[in-house]
PyMOL Python script that loads the backbone (N, CA, C, O; Angstrom):
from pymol import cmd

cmd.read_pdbstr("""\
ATOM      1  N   UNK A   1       0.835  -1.176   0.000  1.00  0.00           N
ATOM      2  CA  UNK A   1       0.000   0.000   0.000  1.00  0.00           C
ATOM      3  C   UNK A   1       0.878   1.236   0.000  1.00  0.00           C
ATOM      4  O   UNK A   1       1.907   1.427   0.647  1.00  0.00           O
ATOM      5  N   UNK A   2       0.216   2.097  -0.921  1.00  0.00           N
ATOM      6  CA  UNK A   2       1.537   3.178  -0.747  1.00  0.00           C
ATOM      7  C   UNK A   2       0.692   4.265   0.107  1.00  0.00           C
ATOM      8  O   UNK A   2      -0.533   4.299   0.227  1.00  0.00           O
ATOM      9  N   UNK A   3       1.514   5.022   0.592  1.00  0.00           N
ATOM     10  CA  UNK A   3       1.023   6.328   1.646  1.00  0.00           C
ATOM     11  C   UNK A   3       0.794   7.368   0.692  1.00  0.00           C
ATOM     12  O   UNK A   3       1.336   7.512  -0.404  1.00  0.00           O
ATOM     13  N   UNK A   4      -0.181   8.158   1.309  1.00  0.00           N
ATOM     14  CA  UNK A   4      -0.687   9.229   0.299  1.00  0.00           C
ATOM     15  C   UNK A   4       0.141  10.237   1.071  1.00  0.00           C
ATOM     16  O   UNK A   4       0.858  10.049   2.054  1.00  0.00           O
ATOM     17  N   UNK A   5      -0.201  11.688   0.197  1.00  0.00           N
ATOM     18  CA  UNK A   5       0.814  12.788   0.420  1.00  0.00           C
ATOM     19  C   UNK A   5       0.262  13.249   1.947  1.00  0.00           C
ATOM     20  O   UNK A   5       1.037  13.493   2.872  1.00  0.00           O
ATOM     21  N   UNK A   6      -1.218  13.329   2.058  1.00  0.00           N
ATOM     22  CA  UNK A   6      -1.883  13.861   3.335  1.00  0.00           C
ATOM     23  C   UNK A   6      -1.081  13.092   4.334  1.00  0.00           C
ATOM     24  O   UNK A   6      -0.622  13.728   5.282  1.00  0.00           O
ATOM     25  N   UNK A   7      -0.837  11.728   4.244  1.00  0.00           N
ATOM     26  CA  UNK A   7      -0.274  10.992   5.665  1.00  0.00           C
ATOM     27  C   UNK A   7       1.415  10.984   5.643  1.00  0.00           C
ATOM     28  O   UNK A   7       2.104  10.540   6.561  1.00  0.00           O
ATOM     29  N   UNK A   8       1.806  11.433   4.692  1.00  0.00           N
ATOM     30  CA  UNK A   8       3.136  11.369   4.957  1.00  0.00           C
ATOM     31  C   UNK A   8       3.559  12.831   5.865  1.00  0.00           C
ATOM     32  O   UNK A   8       4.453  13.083   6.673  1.00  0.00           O
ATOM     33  N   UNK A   9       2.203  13.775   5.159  1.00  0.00           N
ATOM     34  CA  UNK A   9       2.428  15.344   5.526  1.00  0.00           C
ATOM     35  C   UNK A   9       2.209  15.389   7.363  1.00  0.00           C
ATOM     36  O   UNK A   9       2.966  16.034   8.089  1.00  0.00           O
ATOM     37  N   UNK A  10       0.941  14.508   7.915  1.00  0.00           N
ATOM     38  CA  UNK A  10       0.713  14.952   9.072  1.00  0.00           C
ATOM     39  C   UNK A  10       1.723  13.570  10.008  1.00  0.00           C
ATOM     40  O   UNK A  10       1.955  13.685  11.211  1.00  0.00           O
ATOM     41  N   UNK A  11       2.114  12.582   9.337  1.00  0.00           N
ATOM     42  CA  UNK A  11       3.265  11.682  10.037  1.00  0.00           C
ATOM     43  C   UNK A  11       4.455  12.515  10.615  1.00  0.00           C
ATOM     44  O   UNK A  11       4.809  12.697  11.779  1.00  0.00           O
ATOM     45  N   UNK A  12       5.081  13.069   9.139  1.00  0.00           N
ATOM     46  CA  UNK A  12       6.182  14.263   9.812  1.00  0.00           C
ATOM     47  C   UNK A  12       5.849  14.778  10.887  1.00  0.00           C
ATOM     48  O   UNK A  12       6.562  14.732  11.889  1.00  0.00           O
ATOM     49  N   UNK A  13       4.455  15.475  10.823  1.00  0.00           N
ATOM     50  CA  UNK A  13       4.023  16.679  11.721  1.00  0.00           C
ATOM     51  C   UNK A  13       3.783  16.173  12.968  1.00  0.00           C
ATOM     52  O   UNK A  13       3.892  16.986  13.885  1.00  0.00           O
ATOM     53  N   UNK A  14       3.470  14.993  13.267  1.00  0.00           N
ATOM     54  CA  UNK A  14       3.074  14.815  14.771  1.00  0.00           C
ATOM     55  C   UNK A  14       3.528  13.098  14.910  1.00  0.00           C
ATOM     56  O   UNK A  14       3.102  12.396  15.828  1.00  0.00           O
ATOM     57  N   UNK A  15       4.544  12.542  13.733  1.00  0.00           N
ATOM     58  CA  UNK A  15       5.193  10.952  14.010  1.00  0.00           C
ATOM     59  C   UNK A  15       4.080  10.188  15.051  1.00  0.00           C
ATOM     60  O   UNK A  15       4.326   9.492  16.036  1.00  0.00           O
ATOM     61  N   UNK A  16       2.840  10.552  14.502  1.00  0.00           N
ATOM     62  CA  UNK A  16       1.966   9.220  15.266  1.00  0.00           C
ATOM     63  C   UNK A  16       1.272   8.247  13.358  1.00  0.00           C
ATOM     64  O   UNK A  16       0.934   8.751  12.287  1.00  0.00           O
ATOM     65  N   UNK A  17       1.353   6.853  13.800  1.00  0.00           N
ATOM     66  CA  UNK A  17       0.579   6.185  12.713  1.00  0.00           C
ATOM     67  C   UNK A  17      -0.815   6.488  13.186  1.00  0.00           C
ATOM     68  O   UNK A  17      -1.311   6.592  14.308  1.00  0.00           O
ATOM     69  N   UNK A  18      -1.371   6.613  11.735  1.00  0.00           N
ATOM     70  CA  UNK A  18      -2.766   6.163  11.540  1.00  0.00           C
ATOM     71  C   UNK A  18      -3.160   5.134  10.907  1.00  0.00           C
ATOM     72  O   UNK A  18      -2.909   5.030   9.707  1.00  0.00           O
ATOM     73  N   UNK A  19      -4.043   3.910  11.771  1.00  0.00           N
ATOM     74  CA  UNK A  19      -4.281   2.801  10.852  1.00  0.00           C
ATOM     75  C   UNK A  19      -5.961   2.909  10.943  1.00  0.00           C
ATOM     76  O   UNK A  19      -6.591   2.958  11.999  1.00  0.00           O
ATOM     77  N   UNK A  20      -6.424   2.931   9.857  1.00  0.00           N
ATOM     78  CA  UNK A  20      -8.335   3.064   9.814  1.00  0.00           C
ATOM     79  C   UNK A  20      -8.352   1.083   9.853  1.00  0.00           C
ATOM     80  O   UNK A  20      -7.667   0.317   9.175  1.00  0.00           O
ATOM     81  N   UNK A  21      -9.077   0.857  10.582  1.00  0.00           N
ATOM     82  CA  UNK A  21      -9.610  -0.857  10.645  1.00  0.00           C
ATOM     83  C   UNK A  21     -11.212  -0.434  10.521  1.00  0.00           C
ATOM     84  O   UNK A  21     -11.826   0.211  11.370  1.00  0.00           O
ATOM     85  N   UNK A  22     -11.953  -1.131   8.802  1.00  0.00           N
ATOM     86  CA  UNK A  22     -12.621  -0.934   8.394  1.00  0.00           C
ATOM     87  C   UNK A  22     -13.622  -2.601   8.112  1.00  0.00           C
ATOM     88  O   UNK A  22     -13.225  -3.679   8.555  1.00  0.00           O
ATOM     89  N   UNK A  23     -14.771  -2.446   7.393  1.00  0.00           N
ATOM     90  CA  UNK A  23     -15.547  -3.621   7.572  1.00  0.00           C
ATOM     91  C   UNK A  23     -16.076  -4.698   8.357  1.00  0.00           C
ATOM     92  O   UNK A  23     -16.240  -5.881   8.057  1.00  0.00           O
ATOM     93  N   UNK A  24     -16.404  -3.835   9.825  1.00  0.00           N
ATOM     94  CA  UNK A  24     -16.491  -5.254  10.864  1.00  0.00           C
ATOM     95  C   UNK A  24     -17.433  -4.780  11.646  1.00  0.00           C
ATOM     96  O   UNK A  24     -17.854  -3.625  11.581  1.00  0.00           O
ATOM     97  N   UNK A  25     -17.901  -5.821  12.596  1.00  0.00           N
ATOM     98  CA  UNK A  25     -18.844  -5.263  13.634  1.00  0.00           C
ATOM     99  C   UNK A  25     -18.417  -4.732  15.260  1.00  0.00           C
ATOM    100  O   UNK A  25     -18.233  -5.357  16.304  1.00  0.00           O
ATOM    101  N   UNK A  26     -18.377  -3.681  15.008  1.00  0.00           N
ATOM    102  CA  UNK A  26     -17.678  -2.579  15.835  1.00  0.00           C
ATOM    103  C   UNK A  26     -18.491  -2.433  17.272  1.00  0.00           C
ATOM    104  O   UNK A  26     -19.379  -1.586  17.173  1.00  0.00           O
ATOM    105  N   UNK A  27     -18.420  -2.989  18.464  1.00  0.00           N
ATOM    106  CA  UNK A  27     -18.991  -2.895  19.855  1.00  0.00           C
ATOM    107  C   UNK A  27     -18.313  -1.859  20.401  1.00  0.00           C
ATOM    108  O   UNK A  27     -17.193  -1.850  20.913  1.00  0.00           O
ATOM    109  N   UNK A  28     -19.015  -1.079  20.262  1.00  0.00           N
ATOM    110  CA  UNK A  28     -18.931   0.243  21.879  1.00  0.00           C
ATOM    111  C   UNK A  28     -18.531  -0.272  23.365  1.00  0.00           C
ATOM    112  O   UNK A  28     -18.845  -1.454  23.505  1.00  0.00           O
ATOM    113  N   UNK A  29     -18.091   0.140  24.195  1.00  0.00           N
ATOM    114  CA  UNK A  29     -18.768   0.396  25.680  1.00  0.00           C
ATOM    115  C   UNK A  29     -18.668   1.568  26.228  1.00  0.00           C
ATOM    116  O   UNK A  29     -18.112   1.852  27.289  1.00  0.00           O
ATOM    117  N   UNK A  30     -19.516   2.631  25.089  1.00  0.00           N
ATOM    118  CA  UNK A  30     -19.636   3.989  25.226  1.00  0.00           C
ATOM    119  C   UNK A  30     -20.817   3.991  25.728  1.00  0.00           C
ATOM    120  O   UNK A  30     -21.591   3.129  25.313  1.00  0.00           O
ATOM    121  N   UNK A  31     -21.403   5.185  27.004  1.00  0.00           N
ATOM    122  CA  UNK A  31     -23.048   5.151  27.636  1.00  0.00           C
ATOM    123  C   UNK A  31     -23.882   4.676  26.445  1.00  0.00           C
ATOM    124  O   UNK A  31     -25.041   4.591  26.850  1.00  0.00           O
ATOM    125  N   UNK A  32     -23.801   4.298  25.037  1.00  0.00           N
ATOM    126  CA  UNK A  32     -24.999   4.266  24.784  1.00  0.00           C
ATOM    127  C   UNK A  32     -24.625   3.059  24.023  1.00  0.00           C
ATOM    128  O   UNK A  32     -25.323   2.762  23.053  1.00  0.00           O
ATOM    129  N   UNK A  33     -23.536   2.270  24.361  1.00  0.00           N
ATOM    130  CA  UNK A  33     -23.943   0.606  23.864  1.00  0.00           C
ATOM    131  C   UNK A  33     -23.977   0.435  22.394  1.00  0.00           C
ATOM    132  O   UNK A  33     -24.643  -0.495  21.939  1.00  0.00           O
ATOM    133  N   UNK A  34     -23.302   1.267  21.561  1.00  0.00           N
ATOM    134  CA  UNK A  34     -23.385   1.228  20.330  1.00  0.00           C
ATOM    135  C   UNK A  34     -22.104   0.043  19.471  1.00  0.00           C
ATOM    136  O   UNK A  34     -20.891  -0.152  19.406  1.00  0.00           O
ATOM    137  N   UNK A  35     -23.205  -0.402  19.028  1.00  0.00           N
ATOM    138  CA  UNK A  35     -22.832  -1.475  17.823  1.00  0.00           C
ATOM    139  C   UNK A  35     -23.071  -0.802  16.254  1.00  0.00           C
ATOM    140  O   UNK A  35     -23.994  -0.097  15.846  1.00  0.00           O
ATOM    141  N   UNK A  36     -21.834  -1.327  15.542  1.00  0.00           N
ATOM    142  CA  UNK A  36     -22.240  -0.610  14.138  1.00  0.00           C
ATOM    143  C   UNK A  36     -21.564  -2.093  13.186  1.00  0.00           C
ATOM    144  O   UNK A  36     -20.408  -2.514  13.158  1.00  0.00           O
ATOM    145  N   UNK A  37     -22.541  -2.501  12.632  1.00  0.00           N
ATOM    146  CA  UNK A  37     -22.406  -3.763  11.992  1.00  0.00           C
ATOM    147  C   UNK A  37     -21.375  -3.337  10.497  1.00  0.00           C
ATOM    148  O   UNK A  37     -20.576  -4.105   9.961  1.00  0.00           O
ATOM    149  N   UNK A  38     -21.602  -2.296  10.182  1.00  0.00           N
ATOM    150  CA  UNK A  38     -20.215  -2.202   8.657  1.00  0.00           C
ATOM    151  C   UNK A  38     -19.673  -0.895   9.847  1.00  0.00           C
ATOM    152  O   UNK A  38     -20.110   0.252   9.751  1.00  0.00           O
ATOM    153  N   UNK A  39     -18.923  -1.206  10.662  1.00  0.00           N
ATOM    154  CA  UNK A  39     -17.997  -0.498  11.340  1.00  0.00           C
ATOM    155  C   UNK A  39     -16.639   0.158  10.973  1.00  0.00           C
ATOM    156  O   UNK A  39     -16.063  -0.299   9.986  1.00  0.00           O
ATOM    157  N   UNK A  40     -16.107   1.104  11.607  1.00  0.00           N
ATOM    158  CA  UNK A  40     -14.979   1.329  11.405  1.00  0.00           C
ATOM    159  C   UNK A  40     -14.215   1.970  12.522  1.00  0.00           C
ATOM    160  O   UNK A  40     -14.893   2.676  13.268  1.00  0.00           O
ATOM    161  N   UNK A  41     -12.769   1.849  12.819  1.00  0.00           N
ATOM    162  CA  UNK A  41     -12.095   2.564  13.520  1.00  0.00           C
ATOM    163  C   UNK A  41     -10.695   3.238  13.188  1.00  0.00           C
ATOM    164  O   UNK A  41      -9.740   2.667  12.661  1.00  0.00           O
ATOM    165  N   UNK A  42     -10.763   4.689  13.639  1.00  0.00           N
ATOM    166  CA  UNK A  42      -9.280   4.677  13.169  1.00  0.00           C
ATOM    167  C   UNK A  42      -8.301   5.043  14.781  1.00  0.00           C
ATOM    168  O   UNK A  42      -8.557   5.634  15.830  1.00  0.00           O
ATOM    169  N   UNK A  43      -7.346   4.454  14.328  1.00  0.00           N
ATOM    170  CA  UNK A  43      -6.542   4.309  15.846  1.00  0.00           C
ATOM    171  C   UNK A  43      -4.997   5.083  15.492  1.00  0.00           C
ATOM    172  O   UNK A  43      -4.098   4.671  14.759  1.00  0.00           O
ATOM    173  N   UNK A  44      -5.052   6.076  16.130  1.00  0.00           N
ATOM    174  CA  UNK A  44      -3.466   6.821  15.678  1.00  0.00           C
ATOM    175  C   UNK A  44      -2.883   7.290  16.710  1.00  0.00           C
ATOM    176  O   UNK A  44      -3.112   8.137  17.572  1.00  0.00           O
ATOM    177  N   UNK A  45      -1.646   6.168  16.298  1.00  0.00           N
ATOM    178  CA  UNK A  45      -0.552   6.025  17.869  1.00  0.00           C
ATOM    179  C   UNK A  45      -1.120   5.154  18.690  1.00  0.00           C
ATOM    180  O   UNK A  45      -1.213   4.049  18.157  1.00  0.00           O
ATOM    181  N   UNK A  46      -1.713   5.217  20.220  1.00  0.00           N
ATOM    182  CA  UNK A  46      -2.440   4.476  20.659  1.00  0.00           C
ATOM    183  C   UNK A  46      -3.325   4.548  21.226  1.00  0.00           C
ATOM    184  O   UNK A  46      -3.587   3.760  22.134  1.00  0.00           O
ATOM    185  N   UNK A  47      -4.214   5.698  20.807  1.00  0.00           N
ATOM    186  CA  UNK A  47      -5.924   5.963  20.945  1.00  0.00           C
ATOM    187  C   UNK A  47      -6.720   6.001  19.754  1.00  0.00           C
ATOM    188  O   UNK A  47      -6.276   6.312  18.649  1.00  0.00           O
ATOM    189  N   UNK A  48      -7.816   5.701  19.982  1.00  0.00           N
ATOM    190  CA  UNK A  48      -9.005   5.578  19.395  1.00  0.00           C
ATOM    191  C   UNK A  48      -9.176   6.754  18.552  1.00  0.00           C
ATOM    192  O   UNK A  48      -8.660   7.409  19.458  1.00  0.00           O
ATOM    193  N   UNK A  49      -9.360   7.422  17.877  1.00  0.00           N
ATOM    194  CA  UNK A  49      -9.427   8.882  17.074  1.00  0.00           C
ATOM    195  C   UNK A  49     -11.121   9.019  16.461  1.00  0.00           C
ATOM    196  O   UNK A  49     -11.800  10.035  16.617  1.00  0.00           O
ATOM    197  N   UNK A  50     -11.519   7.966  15.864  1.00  0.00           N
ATOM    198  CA  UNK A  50     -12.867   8.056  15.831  1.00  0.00           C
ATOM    199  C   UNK A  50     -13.875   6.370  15.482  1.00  0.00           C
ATOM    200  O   UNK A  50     -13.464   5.261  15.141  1.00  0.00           O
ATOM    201  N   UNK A  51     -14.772   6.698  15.664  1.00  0.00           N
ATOM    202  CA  UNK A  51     -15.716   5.166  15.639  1.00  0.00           C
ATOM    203  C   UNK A  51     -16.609   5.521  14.465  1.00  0.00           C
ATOM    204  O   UNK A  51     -16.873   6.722  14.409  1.00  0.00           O
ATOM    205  N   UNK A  52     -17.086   4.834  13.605  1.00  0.00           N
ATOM    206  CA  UNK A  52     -18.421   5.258  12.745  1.00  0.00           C
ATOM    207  C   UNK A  52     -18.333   3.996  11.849  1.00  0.00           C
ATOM    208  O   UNK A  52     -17.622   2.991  11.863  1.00  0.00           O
ATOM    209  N   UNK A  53     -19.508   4.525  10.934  1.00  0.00           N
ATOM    210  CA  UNK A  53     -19.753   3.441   9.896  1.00  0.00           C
ATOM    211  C   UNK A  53     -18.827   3.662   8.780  1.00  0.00           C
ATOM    212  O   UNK A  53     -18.362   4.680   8.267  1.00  0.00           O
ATOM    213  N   UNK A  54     -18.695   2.390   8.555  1.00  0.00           N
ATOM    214  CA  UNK A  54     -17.710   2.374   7.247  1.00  0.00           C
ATOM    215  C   UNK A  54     -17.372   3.550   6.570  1.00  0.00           C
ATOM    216  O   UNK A  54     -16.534   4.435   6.742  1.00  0.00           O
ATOM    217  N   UNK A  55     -18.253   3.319   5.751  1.00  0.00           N
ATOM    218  CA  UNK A  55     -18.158   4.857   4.234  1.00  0.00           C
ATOM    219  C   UNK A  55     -18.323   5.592   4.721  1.00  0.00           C
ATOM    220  O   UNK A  55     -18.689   6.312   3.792  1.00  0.00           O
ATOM    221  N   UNK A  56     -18.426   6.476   5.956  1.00  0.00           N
ATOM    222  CA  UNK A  56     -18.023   7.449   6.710  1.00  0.00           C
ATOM    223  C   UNK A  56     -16.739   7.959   6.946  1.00  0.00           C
ATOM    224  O   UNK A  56     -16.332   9.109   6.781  1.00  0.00           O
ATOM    225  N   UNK A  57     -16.082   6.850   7.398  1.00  0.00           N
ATOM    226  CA  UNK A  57     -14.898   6.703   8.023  1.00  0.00           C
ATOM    227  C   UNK A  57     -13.789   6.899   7.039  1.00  0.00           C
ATOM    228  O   UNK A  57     -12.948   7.797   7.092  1.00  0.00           O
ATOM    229  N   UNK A  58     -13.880   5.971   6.149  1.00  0.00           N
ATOM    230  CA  UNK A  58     -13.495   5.723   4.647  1.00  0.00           C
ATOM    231  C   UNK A  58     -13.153   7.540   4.094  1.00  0.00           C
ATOM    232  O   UNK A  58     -12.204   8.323   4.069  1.00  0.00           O
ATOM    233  N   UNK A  59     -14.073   7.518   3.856  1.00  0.00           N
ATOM    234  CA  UNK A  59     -14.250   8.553   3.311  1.00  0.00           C
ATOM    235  C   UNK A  59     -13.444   9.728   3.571  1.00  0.00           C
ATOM    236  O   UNK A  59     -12.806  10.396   2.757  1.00  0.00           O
ATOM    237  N   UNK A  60     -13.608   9.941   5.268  1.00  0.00           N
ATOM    238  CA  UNK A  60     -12.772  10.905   6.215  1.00  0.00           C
ATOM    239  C   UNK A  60     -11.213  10.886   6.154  1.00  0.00           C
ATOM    240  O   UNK A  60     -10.413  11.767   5.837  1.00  0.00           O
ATOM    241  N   UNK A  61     -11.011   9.377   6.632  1.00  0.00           N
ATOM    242  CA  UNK A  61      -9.485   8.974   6.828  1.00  0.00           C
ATOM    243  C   UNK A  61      -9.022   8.437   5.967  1.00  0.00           C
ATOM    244  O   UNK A  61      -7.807   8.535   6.137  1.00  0.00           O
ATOM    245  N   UNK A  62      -9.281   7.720   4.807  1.00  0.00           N
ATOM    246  CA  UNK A  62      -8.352   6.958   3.955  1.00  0.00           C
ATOM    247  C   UNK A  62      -7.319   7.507   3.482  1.00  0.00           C
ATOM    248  O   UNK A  62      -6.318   6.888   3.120  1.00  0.00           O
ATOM    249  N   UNK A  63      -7.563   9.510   3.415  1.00  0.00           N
ATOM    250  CA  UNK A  63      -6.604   9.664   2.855  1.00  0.00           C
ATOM    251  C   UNK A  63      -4.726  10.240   3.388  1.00  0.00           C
ATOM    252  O   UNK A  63      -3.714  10.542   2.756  1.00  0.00           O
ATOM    253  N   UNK A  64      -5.183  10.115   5.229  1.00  0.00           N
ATOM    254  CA  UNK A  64      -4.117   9.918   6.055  1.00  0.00           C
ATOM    255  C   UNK A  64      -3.792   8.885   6.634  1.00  0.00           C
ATOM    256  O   UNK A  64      -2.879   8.765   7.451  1.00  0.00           O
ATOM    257  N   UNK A  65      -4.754   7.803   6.124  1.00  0.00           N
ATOM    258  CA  UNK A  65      -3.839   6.217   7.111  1.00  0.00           C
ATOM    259  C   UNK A  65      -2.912   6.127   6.387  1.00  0.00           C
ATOM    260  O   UNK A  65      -2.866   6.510   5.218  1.00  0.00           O
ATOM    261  N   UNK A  66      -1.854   5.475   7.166  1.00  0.00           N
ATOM    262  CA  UNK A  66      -0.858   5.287   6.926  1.00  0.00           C
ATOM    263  C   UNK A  66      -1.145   3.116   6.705  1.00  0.00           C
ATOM    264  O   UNK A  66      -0.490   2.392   5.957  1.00  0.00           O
ATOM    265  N   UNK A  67      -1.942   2.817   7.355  1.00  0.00           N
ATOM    266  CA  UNK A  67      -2.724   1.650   7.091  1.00  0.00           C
ATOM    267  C   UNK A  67      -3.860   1.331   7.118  1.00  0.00           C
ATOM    268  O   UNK A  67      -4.490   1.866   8.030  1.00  0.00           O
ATOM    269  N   UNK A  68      -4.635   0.396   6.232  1.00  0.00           N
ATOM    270  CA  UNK A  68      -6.069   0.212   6.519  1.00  0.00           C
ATOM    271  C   UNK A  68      -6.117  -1.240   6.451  1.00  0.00           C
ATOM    272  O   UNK A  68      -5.471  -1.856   5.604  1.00  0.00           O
ATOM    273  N   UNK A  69      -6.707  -1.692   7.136  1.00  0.00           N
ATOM    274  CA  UNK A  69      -7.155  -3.251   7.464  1.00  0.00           C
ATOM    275  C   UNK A  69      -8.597  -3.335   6.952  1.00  0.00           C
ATOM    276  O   UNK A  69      -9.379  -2.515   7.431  1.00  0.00           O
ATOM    277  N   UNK A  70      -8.991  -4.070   6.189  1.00  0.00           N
ATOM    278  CA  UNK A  70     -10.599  -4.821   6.087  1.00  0.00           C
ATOM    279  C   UNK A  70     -10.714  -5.931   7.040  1.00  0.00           C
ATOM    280  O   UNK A  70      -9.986  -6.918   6.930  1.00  0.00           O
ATOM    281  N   UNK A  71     -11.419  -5.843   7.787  1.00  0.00           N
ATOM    282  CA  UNK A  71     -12.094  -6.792   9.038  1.00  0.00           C
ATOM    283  C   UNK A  71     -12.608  -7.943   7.949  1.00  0.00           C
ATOM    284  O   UNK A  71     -11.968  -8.995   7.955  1.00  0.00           O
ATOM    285  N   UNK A  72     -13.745  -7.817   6.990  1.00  0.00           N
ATOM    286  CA  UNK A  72     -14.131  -9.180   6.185  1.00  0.00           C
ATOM    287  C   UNK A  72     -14.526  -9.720   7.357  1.00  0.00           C
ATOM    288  O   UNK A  72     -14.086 -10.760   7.848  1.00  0.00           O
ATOM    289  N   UNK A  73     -15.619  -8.788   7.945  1.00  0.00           N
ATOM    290  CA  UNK A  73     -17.299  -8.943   8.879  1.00  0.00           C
ATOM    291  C   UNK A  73     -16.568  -9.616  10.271  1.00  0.00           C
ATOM    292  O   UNK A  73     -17.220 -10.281  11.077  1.00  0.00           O
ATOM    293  N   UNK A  74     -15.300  -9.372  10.402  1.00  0.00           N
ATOM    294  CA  UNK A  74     -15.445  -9.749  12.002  1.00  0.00           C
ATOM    295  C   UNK A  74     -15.890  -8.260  12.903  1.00  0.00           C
ATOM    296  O   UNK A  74     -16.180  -7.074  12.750  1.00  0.00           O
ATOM    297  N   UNK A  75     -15.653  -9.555  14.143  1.00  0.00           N
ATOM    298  CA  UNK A  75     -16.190  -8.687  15.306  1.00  0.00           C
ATOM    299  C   UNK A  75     -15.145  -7.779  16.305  1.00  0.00           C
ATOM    300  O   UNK A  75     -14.437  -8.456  17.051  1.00  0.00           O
ATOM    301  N   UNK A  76     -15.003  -6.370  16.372  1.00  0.00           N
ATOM    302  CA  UNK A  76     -13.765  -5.654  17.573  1.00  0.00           C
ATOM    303  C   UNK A  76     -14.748  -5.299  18.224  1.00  0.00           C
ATOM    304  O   UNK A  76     -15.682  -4.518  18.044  1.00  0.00           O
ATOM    305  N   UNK A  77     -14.147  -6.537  19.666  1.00  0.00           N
ATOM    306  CA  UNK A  77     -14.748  -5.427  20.699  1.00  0.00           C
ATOM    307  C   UNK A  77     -13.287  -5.037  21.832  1.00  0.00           C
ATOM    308  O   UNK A  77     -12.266  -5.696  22.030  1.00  0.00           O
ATOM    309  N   UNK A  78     -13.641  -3.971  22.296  1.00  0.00           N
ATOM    310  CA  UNK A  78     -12.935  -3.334  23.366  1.00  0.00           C
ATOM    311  C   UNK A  78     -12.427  -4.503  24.082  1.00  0.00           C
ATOM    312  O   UNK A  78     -11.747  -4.358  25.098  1.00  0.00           O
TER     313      UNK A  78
END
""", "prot")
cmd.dss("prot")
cmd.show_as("cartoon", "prot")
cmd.util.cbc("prot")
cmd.orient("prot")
């Protein structure tokens, strides 16, 4: 996978990875118990950065991960 210019630009800037982990069923244990069956997460460095549905997520981050994983419908939970 090659890195796009956006993630090489904000890697320099703050040397944390971004990896988006996309296609899976995503369990919360946020107050409101949220499950998102085409899930996504992106995790940069070693927190959580955001939770949502897929083509959301996709959309937002693909073009600073520095990696993206397809789940291929498994399950992350916390």
């Amino acid at each position: 996978m090659m890195e796009s210019e956006e993630g090489k630009e904000r890697k320099e800037k703050d040397g944390l990875r971004l990896t988006l982990i996309h296609n899976g069923v995503i369990v919360t244990m946020d107050d409101g118990s949220r499950v998102y069956s085409n899930g996504a997460i992106v995790v940069e460095g070693d927190r959580i950065r955001a939770i949502g549905r897929s083509s959301e997520i996709i959309d937002r981050f693909s073009p600073l991960a520095d990696e993206i994983v397809d789940l291929q419908g498994r399950i992350v939970l916390p």
